[in-house]
Steps between C-alpha positions, in 0.01 A plus 500: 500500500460114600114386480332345745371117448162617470568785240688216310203298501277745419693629222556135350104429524470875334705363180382139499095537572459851344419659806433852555706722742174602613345227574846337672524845716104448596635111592730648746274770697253220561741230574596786760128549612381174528880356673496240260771339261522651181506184341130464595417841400633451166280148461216652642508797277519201221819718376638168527432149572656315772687200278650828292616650814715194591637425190590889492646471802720211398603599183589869675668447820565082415296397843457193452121414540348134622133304497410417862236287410768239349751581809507341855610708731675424837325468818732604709537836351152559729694557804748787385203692257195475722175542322448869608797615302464263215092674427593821626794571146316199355800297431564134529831359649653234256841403641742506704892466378785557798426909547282568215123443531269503175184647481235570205318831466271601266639862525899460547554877527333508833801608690346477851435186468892366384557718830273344762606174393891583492418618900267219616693229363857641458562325197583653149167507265439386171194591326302356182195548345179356522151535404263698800214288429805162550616661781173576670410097485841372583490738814162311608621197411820515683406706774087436597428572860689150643662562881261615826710828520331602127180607710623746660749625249284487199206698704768751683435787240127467357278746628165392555336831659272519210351144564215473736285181660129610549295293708136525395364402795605859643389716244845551272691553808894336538506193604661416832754228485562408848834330462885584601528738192875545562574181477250468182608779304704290241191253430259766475704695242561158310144418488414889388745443256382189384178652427620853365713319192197295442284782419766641311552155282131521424471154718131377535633265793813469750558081608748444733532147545668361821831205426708297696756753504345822367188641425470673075316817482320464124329785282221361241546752248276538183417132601804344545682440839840669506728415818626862631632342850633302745461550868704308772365197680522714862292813368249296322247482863546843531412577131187332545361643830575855374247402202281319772485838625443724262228261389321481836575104508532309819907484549479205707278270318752298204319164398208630362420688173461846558351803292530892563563864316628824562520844359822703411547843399796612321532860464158552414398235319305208731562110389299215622649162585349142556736308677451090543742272734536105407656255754769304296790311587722746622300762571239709424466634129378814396310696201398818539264613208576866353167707485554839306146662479643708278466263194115481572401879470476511135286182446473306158700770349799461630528075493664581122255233375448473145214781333274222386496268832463871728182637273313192565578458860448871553169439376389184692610637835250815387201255523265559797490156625676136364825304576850569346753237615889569445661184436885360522747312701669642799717821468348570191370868610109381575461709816686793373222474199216505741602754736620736170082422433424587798670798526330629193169400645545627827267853528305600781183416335665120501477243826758275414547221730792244482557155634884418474736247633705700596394848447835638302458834414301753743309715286288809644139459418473182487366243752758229523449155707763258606369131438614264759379164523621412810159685653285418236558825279559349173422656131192345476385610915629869414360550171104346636554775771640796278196446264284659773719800537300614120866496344551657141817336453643166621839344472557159570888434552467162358213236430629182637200271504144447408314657752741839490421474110093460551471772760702723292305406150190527656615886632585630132165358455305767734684833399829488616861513308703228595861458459703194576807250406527138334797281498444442056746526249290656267206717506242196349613300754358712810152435332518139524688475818193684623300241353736195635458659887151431455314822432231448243606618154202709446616648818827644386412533141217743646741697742869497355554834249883483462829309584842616565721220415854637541935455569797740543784535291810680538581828311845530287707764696492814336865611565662203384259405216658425139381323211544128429508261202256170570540181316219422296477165697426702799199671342352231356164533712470836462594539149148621346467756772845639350480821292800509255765724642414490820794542802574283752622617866687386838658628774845411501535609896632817700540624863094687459369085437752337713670330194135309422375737163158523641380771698104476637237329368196532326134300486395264217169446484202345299095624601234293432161656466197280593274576220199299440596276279772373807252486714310270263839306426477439893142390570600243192806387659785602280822447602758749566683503159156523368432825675824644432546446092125673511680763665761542298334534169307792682814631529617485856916467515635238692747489745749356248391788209553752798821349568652491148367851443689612788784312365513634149441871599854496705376482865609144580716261360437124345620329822174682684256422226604092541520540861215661605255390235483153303369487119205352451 
C-alpha cells in the first residue's frame, strides 16, 4: 500500500525526533479538531521545533526551502493572489515564470491551497518552504491594507454582534447613530475592528495619524508604537466622524482640539475609552486611550512591584492622614499606581474625592471631578471646594504649581490622605521640587510620608525565551550585583510577541519613607543626592537596584535595564 505524504512525514519525524506513535496519533486527532496544519500542531506540542520541521521537510521530500526576509518579492504578483487568499492558506506568492507561479508556505502539504491557487490563477504551482512567523510579516509587509476597496473587503466577514456602544447619558442603553448605516457599514466594522485587535494586542492606545495620502492606524504596545495599518486617503473623514460619534464629539467642528470617551462592551466584559482629536496638517489626528478597569480591582497586589518597595507603600497608604506622591515621566504607569491605591482604599466607610484632568478611569464609589480651566475649575479651585465635602481620601491627578501644592499640603495637614503626581526622576527629587514651587520646607517635611518614584519595563516573552551568553564588557556596571553562575535570558521572537521577545511589562520602583531624620535633612536644606544616599544606607532600593534585580532574576533583558534606567 502507497503512503500518503503526511504518513511519510510522520513516519520520518517518528525515526528522526524519537517520537512516539502515540503522541504523533494524538497530533493528528487535534490537528483534526482544531482545523489546523499539522505542522503547527506538531510545534505547538514542542514534539518538534519549527527550523527542524523545514530542514525535515527538505531533506525528506527535497522542497526546496527560502528566507523571505533576505528576498524581494514582486509587486505585481498582488493583482493575481489578492490578499484574502494569500492570509486565508497563509502563503506568500514569490514569482511568476511563463505558466508556473511560485509561492512559499509554511505547511506545503496543504493541498487546498495548491488547488485554489491552480483555479484562481490557472497557472501551474510551485511550492517552498518558509518559516510561519516569516511568512506572517512578509504577508503584512507586502500586503497592509493599501487600495479604498480594502474597507470593505477586509471588514466583509468580521462579526461584530458581540460589540456594543453604551451611551452613559441614557443609562447603559445603545447608542443611536443617526447616520445612513447602509452606506456606513464597512467603516463601522473597520473602526470595531480597529479596536477589537487592539484589545487583543494588549494596546494601551490606538493613533491614527492623518497623511497626505493615507492615514496609519498605530498600536502602542507594552510602550512602544507598533504600526498595524493603513487606511485610504477617501475613508480617512469617515473614520474619524464614526469615532466623533461614538465619543459624543461635535462632527462638524475640525480646527479646534477636542476631548471625549465612550464605553464598549464586548461580550460581557465593559472597556472604557478616552478619545482626543488634534487639528494637524492634513487632518485631524487621533488617540484613543485604552481603559481596562479590570487591571485596577486587585490594587497594589497585582502592579508585580518588587516585595520590598510594595511592604512599605502598603504601609504608608495605611496611615490615617499625610501625602504620598507617585513620581515619573509620562507613560510611566503613575495613574494606574494611584487608581490601583485607590481601589484598595475604596470601602464604604471611605469618601474619596478626586480632582483629575481628565478623569480616566470611572470607578464606583468614588467622587470623581473633571478640572477645566476654561470656567475657572482648576486643581487648586476643586480641591479648596472638595475640602468642605469632609473627604477621607483625596486624589490629586497632578500638582502642577504652587498654589495646587499649598492647598493640597496644607489638607494632609488637617486629617486627610492625599494622593498625587510629580514630574521627578527620582523619588528625592519630588521633595525638593516641592520645596523649589515654593511651599515652605517645614511644610512638606511635616506632611509628605512616602514617594513612589517609578518606570515600566518590558517583560521577556515567555514562549520564546532562551538563554544567552553576555560579554563581560556588557556587564561591566552591574558586575558586583552578579552572583556566580547566574543565567542570562532574551526573547528571540515568535508569532505570541509579534517577533519583539517581550511580552507585557512590569513596574520598577524605589519608595522613599519620610522619616525624621528627612524631614530634618529638609528644614536644613539638603540637596537631593543628600536625601537619597541617607536613604539608601537605610536600605531603600533604587530604581536602578530594582532594575538590575529584575534583570538578573530572568524577567527582562540587559537592553531594558540600560534603557529604562541609567547607573548612577
Amino acid at each position: 500500500m502507497v503512503k500518503t505524504i503526511k504518513e511519510k512525514v510522520l513516519d520520518a519525524l517518528a525515526h528522526s525526533h524519537g517520537i512516539s506513535k502515540k503522541d504523533l496519533d494524538d497530533a493528528v486527532v487535534l490537528q483534526k479538531e482544531k482545523g489546523i496544519g499539522l505542522d503547527r500542531i506538531l510545534i505547538e506540542k514542542g514534539f518538534v521545533s519549527e527550523q527542524d520541521l523545514l530542514s525535515l521537510l527538505v531533506k525528506e521530500f527535497h522542497i526546496p526551502t527560502i528566507n523571505l526576509s533576505k528576498y524581494k518579492i514582486d509587486p505585481s504578483l498582488k493583482e493575481m493572489i489578492p490578499a484574502r487568499i494569500a492570509r486565508q492558506y497563509h502563503l506568500i506568492p514569490i514569482s511568476k515564470l511563463g505558466k508556473t507561479i511560485t509561492v512559499a508556505l509554511s505547511d506545503p502539504f496543504n493541498i487546498f491551497a495548491v488547488d485554489d491557487l491552480k483555479t484562481l490563477t490557472n497557472k501551474n504551482v510551485d511550492v517552498v518552504i518558509s518559516e510561519e512567523s516569516k511568512i506572517a510579516q512578509a504577508l503584512d509587509n507586502y500586503y497592509g491594507v493599501a487600495d479604498a476597496e480594502s474597507v470593505a473587503e477586509v471588514s466583509r466577514d468580521i462579526d461584530i454582534e458581540d460589540f456594543e456602544i453604551i451611551n452613559e447619558k441614557e443609562e447603559g442603553g445603545a447608542q443611536e447613530i443617526n447616520l445612513e448605516e447602509s452606506a456606513r457599514a464597512p467603516i463601522v466594522r473597520m473602526v470595531d475592528l480597529i479596536i477589537r485587535e487592539a484589545l487583543k494586542e494588549r494596546a494601551s492606545d490606538i493613533h491614527i495619524e492623518p497623511s497626505e495620502t493615507s492615514a496609519r492606524v498605530r498600536y502602542r504596545i507594552d510602550g512602544v508604537l507598533r504600526e498595524v495599518l493603513t487606511i485610504p486617503r477617501v475613508n480617512q473623514n469617515a473614520v474619524i466622524v464614526r469615532i466623533k460619534i461614538m465619543a459624543g464629539i461635535n462632527i462638524t467642528e475640525t480646527q479646534v482640539p477636542q476631548d471625549g470617551r465612550f464605553k464598549m462592551r464586548l461580550s460581557s466584559k465593559e472597556v472604557d475609552f478616552r478619545v482626543s482629536l488634534l487639528p494637524t496638517t492634513f487632518g485631524e489626528k487621533i488617540v484613543i486611550r485604552i481603559l481596562d478597569k479590570s487591571n485596577l480591582s486587585s490594587g497594589l497586589d497585582g502592579l508585580s512591584f518588587s516585595k520590598k518597595p510594595l511592604e512599605k507603600l502598603t504601609e504608608a497608604i495605611s496611615k490615617p492622614f499625610g501625602m504620598i506622591l507617585v513620581t515619573g515621566p509620562t507613560g510611566s504607569g503613575k495613574s494606574t499606581t494611584l487608581y490601583s491605591i485607590i481601589s484598595q482604599l475604596n470601602t464604604v466607610d471611605k469618601n474619596i474625592i478626586t480632582v483629575e484632568d481628565p478623569v480616566e478611569y470611572l470607578i464606583d464609589g468614588l467622587t470623581q471631578i473633571q478640572a477645566r480651566a476654561d470656567i475657572g475649575l482648576t486643581f487648586a479651585s476643586g480641591l479648596r471646594s472638595i475640602l468642605r465635602q469632609s473627604p477621607d481620601v483625596v486624589m490629586l491627578g497632578e500638582i502642577r504649581d504652587s498654589e495646587t501644592a499649598d492647598i493640597a499640603i496644607k489638607a494632609s495637614l488637617t486629617g486627610q490622605l492625599v494622593l498625587s503626581t510629580l514630574h521627578t526622576n527620582d523619588a528625592a527629587g519630588a521633595l525638593t521640587r516641592l520645596v523649589d514651587m515654593g511651599v515652605e520646607s517645614f511644610l512638606v517635611s511635616s506632611s509628605v510620608i512616602a514617594i513612589c518614584a517609578q518606570r515600566l519595563c518590558r517583560t521577556i516573552c515567555p514562549k520564546c525565551r532562551e538563554e544567552i551568553k553576555l560579554l563581560d564588557n556588557v556587564l561591566k556596571d552591574i558586575k558586583d550585583k552578579i552572583k556566580p553562575g547566574t543565567k542570562f535570558y532574551h526573547g528571540k521572537g515568535c508569532d505570541f510577541c509579534r517577533q519583539t521577545g517581550y511580552y507585557g511589562r512590569t513596574g520598577i520602583v524605589e519608595v522613599l519613607e519620610v522619616d525624621e531624620h528627612v524631614r530634618e535633612m529638609l528644614i536644613k536644606g539638603s540637596s537631593t543626592s543628600e536625601i537619597k544616599d541617607y536613604a539608601v544606607k537605610q536600605g531603600m532600593t533604587t530604581l536602578w537596584d530594582d532594575m538590575v534585580e529584575k534583570f538578573v532574576s530572568g524577567v527582562t533583558t540587559i537592553e531594558e535595564v540600560f534603557r529604562v534606567a541609567s547607573s548612577e
